[in-house]
Legacy VTK file of the C-alpha trace (Angstrom):
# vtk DataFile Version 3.0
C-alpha trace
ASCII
DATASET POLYDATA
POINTS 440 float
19.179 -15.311 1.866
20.085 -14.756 5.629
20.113 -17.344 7.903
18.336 -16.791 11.254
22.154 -16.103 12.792
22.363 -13.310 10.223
19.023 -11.800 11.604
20.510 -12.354 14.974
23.583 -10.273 14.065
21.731 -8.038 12.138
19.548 -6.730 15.217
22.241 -6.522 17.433
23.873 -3.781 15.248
20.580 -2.517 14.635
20.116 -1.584 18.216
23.533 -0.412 18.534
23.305 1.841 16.063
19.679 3.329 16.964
21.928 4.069 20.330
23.986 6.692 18.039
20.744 7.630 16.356
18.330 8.851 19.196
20.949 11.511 20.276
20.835 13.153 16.757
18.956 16.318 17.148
15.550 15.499 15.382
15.455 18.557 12.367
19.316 17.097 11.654
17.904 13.451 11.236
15.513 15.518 8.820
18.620 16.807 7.072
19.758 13.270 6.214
16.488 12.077 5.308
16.784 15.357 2.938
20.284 13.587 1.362
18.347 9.996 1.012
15.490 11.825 -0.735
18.533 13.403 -3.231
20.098 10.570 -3.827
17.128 8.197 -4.906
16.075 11.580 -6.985
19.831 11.076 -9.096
18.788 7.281 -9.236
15.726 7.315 -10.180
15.637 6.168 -13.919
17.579 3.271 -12.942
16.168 2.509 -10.032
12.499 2.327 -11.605
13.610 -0.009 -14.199
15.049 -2.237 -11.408
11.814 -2.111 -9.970
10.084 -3.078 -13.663
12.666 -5.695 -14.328
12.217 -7.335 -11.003
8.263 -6.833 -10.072
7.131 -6.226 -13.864
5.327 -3.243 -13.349
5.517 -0.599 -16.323
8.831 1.374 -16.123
7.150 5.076 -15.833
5.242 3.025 -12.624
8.174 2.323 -11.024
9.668 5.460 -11.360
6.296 7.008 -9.756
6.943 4.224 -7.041
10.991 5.873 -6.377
9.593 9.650 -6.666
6.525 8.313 -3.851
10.378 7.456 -1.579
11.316 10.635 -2.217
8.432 13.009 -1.876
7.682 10.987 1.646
11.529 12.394 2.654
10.593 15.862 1.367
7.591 15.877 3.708
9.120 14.144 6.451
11.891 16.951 6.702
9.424 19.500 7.696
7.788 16.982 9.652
10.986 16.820 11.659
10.704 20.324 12.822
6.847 19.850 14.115
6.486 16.741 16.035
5.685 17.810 19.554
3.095 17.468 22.041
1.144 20.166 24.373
2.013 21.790 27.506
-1.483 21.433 29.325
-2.817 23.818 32.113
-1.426 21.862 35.476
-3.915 21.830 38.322
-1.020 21.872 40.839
0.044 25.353 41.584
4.131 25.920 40.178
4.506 22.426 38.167
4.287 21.641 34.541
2.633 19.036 32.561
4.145 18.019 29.179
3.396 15.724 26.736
6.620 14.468 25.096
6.944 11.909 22.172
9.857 9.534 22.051
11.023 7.489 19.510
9.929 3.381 19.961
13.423 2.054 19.210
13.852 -0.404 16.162
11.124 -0.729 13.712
10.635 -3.800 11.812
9.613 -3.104 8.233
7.944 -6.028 5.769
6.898 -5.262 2.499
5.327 -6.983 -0.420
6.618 -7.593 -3.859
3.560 -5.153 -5.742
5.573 -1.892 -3.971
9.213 -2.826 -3.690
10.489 0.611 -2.869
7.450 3.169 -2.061
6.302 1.301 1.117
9.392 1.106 2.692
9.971 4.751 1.722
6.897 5.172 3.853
7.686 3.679 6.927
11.606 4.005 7.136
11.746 8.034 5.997
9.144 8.613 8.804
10.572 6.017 11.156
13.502 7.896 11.122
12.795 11.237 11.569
11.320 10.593 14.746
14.685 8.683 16.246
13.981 5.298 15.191
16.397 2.542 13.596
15.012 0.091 10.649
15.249 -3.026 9.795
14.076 -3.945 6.503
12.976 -7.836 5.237
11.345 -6.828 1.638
9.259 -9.554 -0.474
12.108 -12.948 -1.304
10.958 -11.924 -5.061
12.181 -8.497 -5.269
15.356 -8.786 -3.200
17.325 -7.328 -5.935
15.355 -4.142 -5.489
15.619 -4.436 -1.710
19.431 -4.179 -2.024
19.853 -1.111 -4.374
17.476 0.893 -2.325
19.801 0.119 1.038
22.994 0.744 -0.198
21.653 4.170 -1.729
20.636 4.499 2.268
23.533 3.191 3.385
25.942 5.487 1.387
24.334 8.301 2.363
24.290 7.427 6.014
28.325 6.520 6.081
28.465 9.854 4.436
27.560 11.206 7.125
29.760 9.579 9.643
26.714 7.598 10.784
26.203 3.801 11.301
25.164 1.729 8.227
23.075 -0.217 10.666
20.645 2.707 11.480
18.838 1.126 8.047
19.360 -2.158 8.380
18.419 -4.992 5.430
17.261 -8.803 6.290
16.345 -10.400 3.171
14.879 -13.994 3.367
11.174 -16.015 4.056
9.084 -16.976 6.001
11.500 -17.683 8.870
12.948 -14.200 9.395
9.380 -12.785 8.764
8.030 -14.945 12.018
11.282 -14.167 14.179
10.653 -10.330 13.534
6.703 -10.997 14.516
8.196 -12.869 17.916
11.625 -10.786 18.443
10.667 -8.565 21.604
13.619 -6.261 20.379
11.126 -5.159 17.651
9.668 -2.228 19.358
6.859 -1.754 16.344
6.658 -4.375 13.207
5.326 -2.672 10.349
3.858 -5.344 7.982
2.384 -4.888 4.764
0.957 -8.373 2.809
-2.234 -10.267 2.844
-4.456 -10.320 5.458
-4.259 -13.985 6.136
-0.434 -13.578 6.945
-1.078 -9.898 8.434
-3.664 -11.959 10.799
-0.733 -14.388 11.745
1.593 -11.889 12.387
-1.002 -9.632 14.325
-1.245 -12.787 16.911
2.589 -13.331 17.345
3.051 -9.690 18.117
0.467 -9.377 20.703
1.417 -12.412 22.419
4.283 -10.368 23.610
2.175 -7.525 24.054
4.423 -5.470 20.866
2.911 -3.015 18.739
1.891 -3.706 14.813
1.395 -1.139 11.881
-0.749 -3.644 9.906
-1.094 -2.351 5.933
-3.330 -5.581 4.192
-5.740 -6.281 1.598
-8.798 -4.530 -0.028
-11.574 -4.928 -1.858
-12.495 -1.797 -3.204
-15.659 -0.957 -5.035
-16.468 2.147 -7.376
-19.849 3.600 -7.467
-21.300 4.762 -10.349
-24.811 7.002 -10.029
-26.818 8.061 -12.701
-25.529 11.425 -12.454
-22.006 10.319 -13.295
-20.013 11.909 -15.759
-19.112 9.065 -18.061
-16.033 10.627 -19.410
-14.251 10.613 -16.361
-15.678 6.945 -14.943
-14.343 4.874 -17.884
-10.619 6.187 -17.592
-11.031 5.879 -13.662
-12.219 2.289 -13.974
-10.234 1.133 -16.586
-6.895 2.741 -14.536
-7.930 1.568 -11.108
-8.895 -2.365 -12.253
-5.990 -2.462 -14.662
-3.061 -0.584 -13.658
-0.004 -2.735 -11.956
-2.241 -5.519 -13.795
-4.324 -5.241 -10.538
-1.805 -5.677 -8.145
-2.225 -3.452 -6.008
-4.239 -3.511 -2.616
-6.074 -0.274 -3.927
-6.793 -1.766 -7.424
-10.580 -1.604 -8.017
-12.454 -5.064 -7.975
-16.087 -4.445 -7.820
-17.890 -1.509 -10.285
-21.583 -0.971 -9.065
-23.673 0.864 -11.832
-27.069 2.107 -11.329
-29.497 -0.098 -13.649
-30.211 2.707 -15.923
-26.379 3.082 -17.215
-25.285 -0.740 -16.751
-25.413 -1.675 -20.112
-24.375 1.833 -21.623
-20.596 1.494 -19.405
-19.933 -2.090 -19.527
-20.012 -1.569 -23.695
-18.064 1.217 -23.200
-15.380 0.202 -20.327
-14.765 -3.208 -22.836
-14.032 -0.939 -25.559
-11.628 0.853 -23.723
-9.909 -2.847 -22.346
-9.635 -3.764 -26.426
-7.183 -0.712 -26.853
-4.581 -1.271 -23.408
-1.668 -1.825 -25.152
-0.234 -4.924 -23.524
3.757 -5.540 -23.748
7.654 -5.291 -22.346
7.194 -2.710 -19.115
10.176 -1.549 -20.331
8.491 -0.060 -23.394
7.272 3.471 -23.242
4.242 2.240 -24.771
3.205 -0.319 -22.868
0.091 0.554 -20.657
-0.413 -3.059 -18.900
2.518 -5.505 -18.289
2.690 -9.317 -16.633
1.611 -10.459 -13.335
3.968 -10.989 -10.941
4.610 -14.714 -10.443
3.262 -18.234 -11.884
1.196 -18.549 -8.944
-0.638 -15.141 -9.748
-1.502 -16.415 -13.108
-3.034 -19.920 -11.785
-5.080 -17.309 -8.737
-6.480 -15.556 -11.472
-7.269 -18.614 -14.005
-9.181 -20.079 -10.889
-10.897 -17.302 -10.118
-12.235 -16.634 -13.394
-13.476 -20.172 -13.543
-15.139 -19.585 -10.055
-16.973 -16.492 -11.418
-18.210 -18.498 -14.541
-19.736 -21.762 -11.757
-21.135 -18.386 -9.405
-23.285 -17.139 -12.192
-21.020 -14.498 -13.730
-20.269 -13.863 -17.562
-16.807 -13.518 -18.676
-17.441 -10.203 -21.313
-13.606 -9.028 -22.014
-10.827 -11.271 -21.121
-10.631 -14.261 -19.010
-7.442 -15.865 -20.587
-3.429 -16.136 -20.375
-1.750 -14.627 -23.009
-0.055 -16.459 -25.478
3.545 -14.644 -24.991
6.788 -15.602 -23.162
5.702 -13.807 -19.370
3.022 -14.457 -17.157
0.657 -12.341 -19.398
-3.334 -12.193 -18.716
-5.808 -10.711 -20.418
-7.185 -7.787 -18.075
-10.867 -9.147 -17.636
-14.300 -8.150 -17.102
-16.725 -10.261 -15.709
-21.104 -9.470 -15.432
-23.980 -10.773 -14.087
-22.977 -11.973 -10.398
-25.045 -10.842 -7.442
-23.427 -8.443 -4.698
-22.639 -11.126 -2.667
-21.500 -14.266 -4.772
-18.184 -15.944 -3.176
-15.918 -14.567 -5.200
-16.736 -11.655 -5.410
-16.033 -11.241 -1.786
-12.675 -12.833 -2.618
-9.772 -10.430 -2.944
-7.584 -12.030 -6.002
-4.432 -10.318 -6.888
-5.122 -9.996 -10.439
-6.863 -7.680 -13.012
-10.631 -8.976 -12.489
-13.470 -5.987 -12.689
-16.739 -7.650 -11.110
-19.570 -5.338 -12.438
-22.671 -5.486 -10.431
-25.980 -3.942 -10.879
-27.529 -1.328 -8.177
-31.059 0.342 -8.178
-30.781 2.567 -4.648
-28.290 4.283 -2.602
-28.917 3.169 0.562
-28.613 -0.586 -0.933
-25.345 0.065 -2.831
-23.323 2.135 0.228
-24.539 -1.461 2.497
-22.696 -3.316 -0.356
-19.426 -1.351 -0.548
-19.147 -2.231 3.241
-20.022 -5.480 3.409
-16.818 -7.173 2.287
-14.247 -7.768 5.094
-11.566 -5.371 4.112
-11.864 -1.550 3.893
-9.276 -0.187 2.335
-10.666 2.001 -0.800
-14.064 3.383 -2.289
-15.467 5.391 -4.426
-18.557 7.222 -6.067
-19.040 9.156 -8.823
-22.152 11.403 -9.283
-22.943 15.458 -9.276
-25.355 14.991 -6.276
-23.811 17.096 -3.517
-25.969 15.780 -1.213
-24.803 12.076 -1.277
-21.352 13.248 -1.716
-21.588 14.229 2.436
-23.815 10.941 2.775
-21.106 9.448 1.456
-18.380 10.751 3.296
-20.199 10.774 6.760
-21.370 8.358 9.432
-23.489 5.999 6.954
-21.689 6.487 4.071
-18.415 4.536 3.535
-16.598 2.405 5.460
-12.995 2.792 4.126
-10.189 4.094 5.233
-9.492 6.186 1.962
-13.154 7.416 0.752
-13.044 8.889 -3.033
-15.358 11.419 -5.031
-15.141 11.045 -8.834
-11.688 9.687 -8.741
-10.415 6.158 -8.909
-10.045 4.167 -5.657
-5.788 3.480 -6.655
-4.196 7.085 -6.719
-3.394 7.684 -2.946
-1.437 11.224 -1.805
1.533 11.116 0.708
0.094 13.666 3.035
-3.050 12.000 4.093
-2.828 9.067 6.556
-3.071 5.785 3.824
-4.752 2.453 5.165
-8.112 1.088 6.009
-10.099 -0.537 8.344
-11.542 -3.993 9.457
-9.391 -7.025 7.672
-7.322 -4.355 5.909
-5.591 -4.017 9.505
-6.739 -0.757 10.693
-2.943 0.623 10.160
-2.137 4.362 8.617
1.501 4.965 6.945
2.843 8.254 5.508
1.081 11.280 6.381
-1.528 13.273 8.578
-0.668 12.193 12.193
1.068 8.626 11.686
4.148 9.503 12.848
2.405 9.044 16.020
2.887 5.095 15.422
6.109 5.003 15.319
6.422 7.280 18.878
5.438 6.491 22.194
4.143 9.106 24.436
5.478 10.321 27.927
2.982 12.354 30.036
LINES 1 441
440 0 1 2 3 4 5 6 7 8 9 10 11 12 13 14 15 16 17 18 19 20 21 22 23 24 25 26 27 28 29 30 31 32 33 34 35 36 37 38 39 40 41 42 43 44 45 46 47 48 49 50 51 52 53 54 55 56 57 58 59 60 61 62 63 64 65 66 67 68 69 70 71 72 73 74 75 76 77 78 79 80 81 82 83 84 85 86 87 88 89 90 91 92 93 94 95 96 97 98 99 100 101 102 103 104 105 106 107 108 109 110 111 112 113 114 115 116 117 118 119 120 121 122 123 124 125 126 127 128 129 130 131 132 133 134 135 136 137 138 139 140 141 142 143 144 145 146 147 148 149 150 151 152 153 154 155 156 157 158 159 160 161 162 163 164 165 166 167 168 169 170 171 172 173 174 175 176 177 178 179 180 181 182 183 184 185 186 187 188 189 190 191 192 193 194 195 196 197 198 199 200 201 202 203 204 205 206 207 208 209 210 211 212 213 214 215 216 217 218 219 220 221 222 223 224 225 226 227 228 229 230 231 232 233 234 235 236 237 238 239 240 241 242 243 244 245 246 247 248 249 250 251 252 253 254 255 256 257 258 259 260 261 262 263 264 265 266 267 268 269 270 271 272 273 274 275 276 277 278 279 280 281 282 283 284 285 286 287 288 289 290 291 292 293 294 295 296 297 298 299 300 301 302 303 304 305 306 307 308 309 310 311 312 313 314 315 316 317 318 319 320 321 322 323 324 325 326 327 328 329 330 331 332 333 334 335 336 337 338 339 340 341 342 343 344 345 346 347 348 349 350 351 352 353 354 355 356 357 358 359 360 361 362 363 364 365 366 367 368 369 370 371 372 373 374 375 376 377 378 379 380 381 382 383 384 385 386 387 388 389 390 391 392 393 394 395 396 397 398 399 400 401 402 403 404 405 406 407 408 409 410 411 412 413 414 415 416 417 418 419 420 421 422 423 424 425 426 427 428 429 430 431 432 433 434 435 436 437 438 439
């Protein structure tokens, strides 16, 4: 772990090195984003089953995680040949008025230990086309990961006959987390987490007035109409609640299901948890590996235990698994009303609260009325609600689905969400903008 005299060294030839950086025509930092992307594509077996050893996500999972890294550098070349602002129509006769985007300086990346690799991929390839240095402080669990991924950077950059330091790696707690919230030198933090730490570090960045990319939790609903096409909705919910054993800030935790098809899905959807094969991650066959930590397992034995005392019945799942690992049973749990206490609770675990619905207007009020907004979806035929949906009334989410699950997320739309989720967008569409100032 680095000590806080580490950090301190650490920025210093940080900022140095974005000094060396700026100057660098933008399209040729594109060109060595280009050489990152390559060289995490000729690692990327053994990088994915660093990320599987270390996080425990299934192997083919974090591969998909590296090849996120490396599409986000294949679009963030071209992007390096488009950023630019308008020349507007002066009202003075003979003068010109330009808008011109600059790079912020250093930004501070923090990720979490469910995406060891992809989120940083996110921020830094982006980040750097657009003139900025990184500094890095991944998850204390997945430091192992933290440190492949940078020297693959690192080579690539030396390569080059550029500074190391222009992608720079802190790892450590708590401590080096706060002084990158309160370092004025970070000229944008970029933190992914929970939203009780996001809302922590939110406060120590404004109280210096800095800038924040917040990425944090979400409670994502599907809805289910009448209409649906049950063939695709019991792959899409058993995938969304399931998959990274529902780590992941887009995993689904609340199903809705119109009243007519309730019983007809839930017999279905806990046929379909019976047969995920549950094992090593390293195994091609394994579907559904172990949760992350010790801690995760006691979160979700709690929570389970909170949903039985709230009214809820446990119908697939519910228990640890008796193997060497911090194996659950992926779990499925009926009967709670909209807006029992834990169901509002975001637990970072594989727990599908199913929840009965009679109208739309009712149902679209209860996808918003949790905190976060990260995810949603619907699935029905009516073309109608689809626009409902997607309009002014409709969702509240940042990322707003149609008969897909709420967890698959592409590069180039902006990804993040609104209200406690942070209100922060990474990857594509405009966000480069974040990690730019303007000059008028």
């Amino acid at each position: 772990k680095a000590s806080l005299e580490d950090y301190e060294e650490t920025v210093k030839k940080a900022k140095e090195a974005w000094k060396v950086w700026a100057d660098i025509p933008a399209p040729k930092r594109g060109e060595i984003v280009r050489q990152i992307g390559d060289a995490l594509r000729q690692k990327i077996k053994v990088l994915g089953s660093l990320v599987s050893l270390e996080m425990g996500k299934i192997f083919v999972e974090g591969v998909g995680e590296v090849q996120e890294y490396v599409d986000v550098c294949d679009y963030a070349v071209g992007l390096s040949r488009m950023i630019g602002g308008p020349i507007l129509p002066s009202e003075r006769p003979g003068h010109a008025l330009i808008e011109q985007w600059n790079p912020v300086g250093l930004v501070g990346i923090i990720t979490a230990f469910n995406f060891p690799v992809a989120v940083y991929g996110w921020n830094s390839a982006i980040a750097m086309i657009c003139g900025n240095a990184c500094l890095w402080k991944g998850a204390p669990t997945t430091s192992l990961v933290s440190v492949a991924v940078t020297k693959i950077i690192a080579k690539v950059l030396e390569d080059n006959k550029l500074p190391g330091a222009i992608c720079s790696l802190v790892c450590g707690g708590a401590d080096i987390g706060t002084a990158m919230a309160r370092d004025e030198r970070m000229d944008l933090l970029s933190f992914t987490g929970s939203t009780k730490v996001g809302k922590q570090v939110a406060l120590m960045v404004q109280e210096r007035f800095g800038r924040s990319l917040l990425e944090l939790g979400g409670n994502n609903a599907i809805i289910v109409f009448e209409d649906a096409d049950l063939n695709l909705v019991i792959p899409s919910a058993l995938f969304a609640a399931v998959g990274t054993a529902g780590q992941r800030c887009t995993t689904a935790r609340r199903l809705f299901l119109h009243e007519s098809i309730h019983d007809e899905v839930v017999a279905k959807l806990a046929k379909a948890y019976a047969q995920v094969r549950v094992g090593d991650p390293w195994d091609s066959d394994t579907l559904y590996g172990p949760l992350h930590t010790k801690e995760a397992v006691k979160m979700f034995l709690d929570a389970v235990e909170q949903a039985k005392q709230q009214g809820g019945s446990v119908v697939h799942g519910g228990k640890v698994i008796n193997r060497p690992g911090n194996y659950v049973e992926p779990t499925i749990v009926t009967g709670l009303p909209h807006n029992a206490p834990i169901v509002h609770t975001e637990t970072f675990a594989p727990i599908l609260y199913v929840l009965k619905f009679k109208e739309e207007e009712e149902v679209f009020a209860w996808n918003n009325e949790v905190k976060q907004g990260l995810s949603s979806s619907i699935f029905t035929k009516d073309l109608g609600r689809i626009f409902r949906w997607l309009g002014p009334k409709g969702s509240d989410c940042g990322i707003v689905n149609v008969n897909i699950p709420t967890s698959g997320a592409e590069i180039g739309g902006a990804f993040g969400g609104e209200k406690h989720t942070g209100g922060g967008r990474e990857s594509g569409s405009d966000s480069w903008k974040l990690y730019m100032r303007r000059s008028t």
